[in-house]
Biotite code that builds the C-alpha atoms (Angstrom):
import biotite.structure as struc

atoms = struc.array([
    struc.Atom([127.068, 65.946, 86.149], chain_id="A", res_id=1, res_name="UNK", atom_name="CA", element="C"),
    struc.Atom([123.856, 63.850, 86.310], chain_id="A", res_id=2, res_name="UNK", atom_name="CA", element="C"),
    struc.Atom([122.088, 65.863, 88.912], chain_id="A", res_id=3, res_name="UNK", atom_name="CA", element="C"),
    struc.Atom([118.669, 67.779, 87.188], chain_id="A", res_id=4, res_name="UNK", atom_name="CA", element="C"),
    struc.Atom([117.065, 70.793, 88.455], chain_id="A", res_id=5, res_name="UNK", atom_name="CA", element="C"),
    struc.Atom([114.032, 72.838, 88.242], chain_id="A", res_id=6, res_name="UNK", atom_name="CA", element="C"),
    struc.Atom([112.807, 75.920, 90.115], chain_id="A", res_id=7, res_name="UNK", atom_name="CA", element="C"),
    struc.Atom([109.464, 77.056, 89.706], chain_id="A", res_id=8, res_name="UNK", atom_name="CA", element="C"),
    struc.Atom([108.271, 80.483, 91.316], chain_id="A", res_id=9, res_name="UNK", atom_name="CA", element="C"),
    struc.Atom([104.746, 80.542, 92.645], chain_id="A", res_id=10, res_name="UNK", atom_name="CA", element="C"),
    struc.Atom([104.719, 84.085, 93.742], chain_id="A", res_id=11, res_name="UNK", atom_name="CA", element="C"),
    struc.Atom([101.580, 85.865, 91.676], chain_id="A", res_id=12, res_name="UNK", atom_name="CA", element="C"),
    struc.Atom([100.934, 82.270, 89.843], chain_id="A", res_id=13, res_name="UNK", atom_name="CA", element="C"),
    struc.Atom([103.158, 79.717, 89.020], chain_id="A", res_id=14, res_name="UNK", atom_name="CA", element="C"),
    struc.Atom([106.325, 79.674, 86.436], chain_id="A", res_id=15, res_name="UNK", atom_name="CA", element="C"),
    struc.Atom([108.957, 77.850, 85.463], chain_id="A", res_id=16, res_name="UNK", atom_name="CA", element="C"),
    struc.Atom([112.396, 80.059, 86.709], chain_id="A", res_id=17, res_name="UNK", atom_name="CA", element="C"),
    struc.Atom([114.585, 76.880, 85.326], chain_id="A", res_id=18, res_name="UNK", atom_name="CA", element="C"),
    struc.Atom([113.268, 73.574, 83.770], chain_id="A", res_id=19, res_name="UNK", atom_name="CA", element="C"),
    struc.Atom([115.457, 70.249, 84.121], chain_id="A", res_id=20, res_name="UNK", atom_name="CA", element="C"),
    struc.Atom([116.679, 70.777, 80.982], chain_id="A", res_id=21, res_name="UNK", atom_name="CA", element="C"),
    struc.Atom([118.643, 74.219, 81.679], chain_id="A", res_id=22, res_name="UNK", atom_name="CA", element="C"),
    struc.Atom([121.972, 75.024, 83.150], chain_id="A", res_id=23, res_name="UNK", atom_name="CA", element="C"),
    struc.Atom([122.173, 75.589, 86.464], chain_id="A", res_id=24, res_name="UNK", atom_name="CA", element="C"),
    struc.Atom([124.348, 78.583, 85.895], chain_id="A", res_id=25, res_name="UNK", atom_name="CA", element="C"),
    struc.Atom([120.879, 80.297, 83.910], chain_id="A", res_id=26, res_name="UNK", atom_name="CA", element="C"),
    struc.Atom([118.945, 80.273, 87.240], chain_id="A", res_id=27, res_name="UNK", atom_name="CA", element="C"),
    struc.Atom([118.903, 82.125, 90.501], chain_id="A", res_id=28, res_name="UNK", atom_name="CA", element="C"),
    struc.Atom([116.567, 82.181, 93.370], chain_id="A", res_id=29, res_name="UNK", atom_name="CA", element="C"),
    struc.Atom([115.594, 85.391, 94.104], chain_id="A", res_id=30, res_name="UNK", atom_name="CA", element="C"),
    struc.Atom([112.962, 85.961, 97.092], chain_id="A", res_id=31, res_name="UNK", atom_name="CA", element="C"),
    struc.Atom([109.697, 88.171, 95.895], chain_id="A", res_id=32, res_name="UNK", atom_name="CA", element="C"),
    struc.Atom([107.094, 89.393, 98.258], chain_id="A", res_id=33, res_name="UNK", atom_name="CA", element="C"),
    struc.Atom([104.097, 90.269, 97.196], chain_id="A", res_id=34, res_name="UNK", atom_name="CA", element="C"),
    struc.Atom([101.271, 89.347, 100.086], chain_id="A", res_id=35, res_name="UNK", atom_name="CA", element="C"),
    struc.Atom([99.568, 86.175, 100.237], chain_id="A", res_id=36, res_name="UNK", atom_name="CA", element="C"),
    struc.Atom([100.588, 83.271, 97.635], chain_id="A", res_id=37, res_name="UNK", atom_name="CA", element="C"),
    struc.Atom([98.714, 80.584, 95.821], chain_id="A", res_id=38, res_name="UNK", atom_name="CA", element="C"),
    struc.Atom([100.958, 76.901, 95.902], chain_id="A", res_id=39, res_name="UNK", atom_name="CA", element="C"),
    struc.Atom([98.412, 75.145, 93.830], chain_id="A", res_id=40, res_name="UNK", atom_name="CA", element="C"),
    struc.Atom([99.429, 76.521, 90.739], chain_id="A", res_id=41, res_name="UNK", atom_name="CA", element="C"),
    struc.Atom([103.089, 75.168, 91.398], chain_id="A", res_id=42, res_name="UNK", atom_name="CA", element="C"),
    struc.Atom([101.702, 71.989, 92.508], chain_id="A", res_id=43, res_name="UNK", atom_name="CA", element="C"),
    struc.Atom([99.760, 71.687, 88.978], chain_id="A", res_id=44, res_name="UNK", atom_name="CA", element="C"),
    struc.Atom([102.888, 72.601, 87.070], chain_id="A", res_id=45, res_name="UNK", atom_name="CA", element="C"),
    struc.Atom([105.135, 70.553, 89.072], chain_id="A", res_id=46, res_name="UNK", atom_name="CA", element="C"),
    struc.Atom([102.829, 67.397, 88.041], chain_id="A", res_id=47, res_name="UNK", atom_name="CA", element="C"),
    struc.Atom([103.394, 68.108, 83.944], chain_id="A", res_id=48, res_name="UNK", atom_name="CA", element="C"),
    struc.Atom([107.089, 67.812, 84.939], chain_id="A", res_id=49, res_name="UNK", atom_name="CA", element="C"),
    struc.Atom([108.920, 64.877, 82.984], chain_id="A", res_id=50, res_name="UNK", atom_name="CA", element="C"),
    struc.Atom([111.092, 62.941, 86.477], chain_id="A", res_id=51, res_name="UNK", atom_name="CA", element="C"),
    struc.Atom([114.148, 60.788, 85.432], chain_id="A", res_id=52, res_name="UNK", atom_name="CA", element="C"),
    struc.Atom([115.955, 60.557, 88.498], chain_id="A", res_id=53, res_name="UNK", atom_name="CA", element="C"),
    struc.Atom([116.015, 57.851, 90.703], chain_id="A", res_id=54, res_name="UNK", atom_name="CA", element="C"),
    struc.Atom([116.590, 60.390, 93.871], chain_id="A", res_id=55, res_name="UNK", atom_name="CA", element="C"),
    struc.Atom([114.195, 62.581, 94.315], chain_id="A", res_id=56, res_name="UNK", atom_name="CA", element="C"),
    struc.Atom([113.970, 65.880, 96.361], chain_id="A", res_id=57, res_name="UNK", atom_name="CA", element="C"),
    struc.Atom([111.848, 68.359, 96.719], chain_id="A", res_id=58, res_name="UNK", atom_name="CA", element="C"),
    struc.Atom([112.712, 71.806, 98.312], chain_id="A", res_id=59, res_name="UNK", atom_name="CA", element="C"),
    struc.Atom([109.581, 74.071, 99.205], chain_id="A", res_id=60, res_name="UNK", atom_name="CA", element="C"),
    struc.Atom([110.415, 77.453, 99.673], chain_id="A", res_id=61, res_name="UNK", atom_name="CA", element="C"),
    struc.Atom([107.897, 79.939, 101.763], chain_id="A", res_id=62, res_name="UNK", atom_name="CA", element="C"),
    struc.Atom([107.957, 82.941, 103.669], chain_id="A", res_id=63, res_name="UNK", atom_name="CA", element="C"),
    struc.Atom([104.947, 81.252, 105.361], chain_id="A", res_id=64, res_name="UNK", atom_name="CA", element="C"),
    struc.Atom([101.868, 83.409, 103.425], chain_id="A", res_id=65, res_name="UNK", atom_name="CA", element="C"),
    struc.Atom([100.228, 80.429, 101.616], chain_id="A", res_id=66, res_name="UNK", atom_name="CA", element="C"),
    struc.Atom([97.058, 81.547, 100.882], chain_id="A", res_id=67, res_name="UNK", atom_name="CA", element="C"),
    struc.Atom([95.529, 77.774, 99.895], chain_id="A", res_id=68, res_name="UNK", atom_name="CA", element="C"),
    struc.Atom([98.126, 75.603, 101.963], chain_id="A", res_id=69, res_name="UNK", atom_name="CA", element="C"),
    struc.Atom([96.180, 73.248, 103.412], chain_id="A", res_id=70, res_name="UNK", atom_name="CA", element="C"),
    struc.Atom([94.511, 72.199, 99.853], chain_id="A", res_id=71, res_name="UNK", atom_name="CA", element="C"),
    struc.Atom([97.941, 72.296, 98.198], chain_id="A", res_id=72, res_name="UNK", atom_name="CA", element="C"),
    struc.Atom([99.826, 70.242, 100.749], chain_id="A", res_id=73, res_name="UNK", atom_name="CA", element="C"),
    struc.Atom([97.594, 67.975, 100.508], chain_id="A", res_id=74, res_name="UNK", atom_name="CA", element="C"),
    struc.Atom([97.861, 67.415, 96.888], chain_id="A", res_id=75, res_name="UNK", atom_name="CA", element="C"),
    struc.Atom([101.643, 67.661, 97.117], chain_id="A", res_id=76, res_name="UNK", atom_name="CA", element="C"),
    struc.Atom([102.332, 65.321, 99.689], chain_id="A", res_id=77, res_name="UNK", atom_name="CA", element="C"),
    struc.Atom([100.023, 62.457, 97.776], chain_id="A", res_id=78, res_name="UNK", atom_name="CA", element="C"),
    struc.Atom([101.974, 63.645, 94.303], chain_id="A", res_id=79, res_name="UNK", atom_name="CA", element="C"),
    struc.Atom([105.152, 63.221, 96.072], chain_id="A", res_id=80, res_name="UNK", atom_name="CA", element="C"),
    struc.Atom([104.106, 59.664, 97.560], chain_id="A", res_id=81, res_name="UNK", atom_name="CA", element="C"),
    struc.Atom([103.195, 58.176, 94.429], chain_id="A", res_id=82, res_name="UNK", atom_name="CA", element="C"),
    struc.Atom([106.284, 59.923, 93.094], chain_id="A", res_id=83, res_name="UNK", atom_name="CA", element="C"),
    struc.Atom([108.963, 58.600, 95.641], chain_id="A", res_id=84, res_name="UNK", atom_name="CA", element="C"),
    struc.Atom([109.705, 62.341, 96.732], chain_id="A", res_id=85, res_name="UNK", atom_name="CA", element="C"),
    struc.Atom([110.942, 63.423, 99.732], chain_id="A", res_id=86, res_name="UNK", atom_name="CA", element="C"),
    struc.Atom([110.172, 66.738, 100.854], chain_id="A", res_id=87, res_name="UNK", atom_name="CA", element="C"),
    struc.Atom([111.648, 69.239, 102.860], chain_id="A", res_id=88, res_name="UNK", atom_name="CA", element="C"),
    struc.Atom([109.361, 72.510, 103.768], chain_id="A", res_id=89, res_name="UNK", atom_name="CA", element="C"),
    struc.Atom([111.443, 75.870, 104.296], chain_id="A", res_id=90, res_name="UNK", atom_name="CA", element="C"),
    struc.Atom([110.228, 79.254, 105.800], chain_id="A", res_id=91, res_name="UNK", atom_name="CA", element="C"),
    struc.Atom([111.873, 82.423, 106.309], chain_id="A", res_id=92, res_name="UNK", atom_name="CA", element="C"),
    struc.Atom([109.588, 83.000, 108.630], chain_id="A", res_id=93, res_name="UNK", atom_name="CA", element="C"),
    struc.Atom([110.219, 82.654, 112.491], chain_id="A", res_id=94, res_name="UNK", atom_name="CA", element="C"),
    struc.Atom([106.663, 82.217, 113.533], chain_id="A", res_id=95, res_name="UNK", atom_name="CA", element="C"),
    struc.Atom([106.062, 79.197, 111.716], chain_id="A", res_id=96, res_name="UNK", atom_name="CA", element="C"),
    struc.Atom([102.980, 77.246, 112.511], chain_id="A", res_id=97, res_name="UNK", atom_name="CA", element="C"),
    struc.Atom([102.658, 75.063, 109.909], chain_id="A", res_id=98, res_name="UNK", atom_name="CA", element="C"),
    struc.Atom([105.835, 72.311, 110.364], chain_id="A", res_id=99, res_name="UNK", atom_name="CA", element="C"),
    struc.Atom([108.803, 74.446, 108.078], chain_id="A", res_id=100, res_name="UNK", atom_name="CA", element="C"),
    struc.Atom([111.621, 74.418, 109.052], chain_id="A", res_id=101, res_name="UNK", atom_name="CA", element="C"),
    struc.Atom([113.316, 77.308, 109.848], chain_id="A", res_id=102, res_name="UNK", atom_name="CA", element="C"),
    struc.Atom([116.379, 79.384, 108.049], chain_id="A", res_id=103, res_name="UNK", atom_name="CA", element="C"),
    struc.Atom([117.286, 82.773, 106.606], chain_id="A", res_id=104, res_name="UNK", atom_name="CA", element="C"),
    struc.Atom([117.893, 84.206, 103.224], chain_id="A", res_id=105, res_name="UNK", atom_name="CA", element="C"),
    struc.Atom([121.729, 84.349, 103.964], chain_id="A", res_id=106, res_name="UNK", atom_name="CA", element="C"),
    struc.Atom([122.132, 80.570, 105.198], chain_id="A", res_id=107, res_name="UNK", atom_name="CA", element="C"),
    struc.Atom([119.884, 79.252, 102.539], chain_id="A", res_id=108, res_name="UNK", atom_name="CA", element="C"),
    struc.Atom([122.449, 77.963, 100.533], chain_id="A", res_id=109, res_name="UNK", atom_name="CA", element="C"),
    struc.Atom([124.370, 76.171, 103.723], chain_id="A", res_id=110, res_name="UNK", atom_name="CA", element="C"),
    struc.Atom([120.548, 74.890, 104.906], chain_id="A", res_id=111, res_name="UNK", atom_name="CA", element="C"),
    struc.Atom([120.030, 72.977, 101.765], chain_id="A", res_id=112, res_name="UNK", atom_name="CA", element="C"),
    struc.Atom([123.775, 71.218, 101.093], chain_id="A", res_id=113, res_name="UNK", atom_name="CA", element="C"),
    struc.Atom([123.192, 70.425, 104.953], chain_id="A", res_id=114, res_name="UNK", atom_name="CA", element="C"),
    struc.Atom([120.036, 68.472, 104.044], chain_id="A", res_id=115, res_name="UNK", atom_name="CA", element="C"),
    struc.Atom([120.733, 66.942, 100.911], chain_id="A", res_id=116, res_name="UNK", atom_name="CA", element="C"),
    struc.Atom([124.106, 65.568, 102.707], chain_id="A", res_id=117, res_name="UNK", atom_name="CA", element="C"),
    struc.Atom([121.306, 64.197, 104.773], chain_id="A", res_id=118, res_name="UNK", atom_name="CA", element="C"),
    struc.Atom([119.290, 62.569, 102.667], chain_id="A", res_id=119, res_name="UNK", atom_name="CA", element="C"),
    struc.Atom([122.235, 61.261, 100.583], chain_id="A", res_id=120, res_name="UNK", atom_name="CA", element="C"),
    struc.Atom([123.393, 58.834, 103.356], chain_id="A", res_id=121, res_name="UNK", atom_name="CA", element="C"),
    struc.Atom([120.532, 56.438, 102.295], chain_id="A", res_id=122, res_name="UNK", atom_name="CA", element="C"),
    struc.Atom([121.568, 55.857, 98.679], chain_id="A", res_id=123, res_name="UNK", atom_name="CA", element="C"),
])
């Protein structure tokens, strides 16, 4: 109770997999691959999002194929500023280059409890 979630997939352009307003239990995360991906588009829908919550995190998923990373970090790091986000980049891919931190398909779910544990001990 009182914890909101949304998921949005920006494999092939952006959509909403579960808005704030849905169940948790009506979502799943479900890795696509596809080539190269565009994050702006999930950056622009992210920003017509409605945000209650006085915690904020932010989980970015990647198997490290942005295609327009630099020009959507950008804008998502200044969104989440103004926004009181904090952010925590995820690849699946070992060869990161780009700051994500590291973890597998399998151990996702035991990667992100870890870190919102984490982030939890300031509130």
């Amino acid at each position: 109770d009182g914890i909101r979630t949304l998921v949005i997939d920006f494999e092939g352009g952006a959509k909403v997999r579960k808005s704030f307003i849905d169940k948790a239990e009506q979502t799943s995360i479900v890795p696509l691959s596809g080539g190269g991906t565009n994050l702006l588009p999930a950056v622009r829908l992210l920003q017509e999002q409605v945000l209650k919550g006085k915690r904020r995190l932010l989980f970015l998923l990647s198997d490290g194929e942005i295609n327009d990373r630099e020009q959507a970090e950008r804008e998502l790091n200044d969104y989440c500023r103004r926004n009181h986000i904090e952010m925590v980049k995820i690849t699946f891919d070992e060869e990161d280059k780009y700051g994500y931190e590291h973890t597998t398909i399998i151990n996702l779910h035991r990667f992100l409890a870890r870190r919102i544990i984490e982030k939890g001990a300031a509130y």
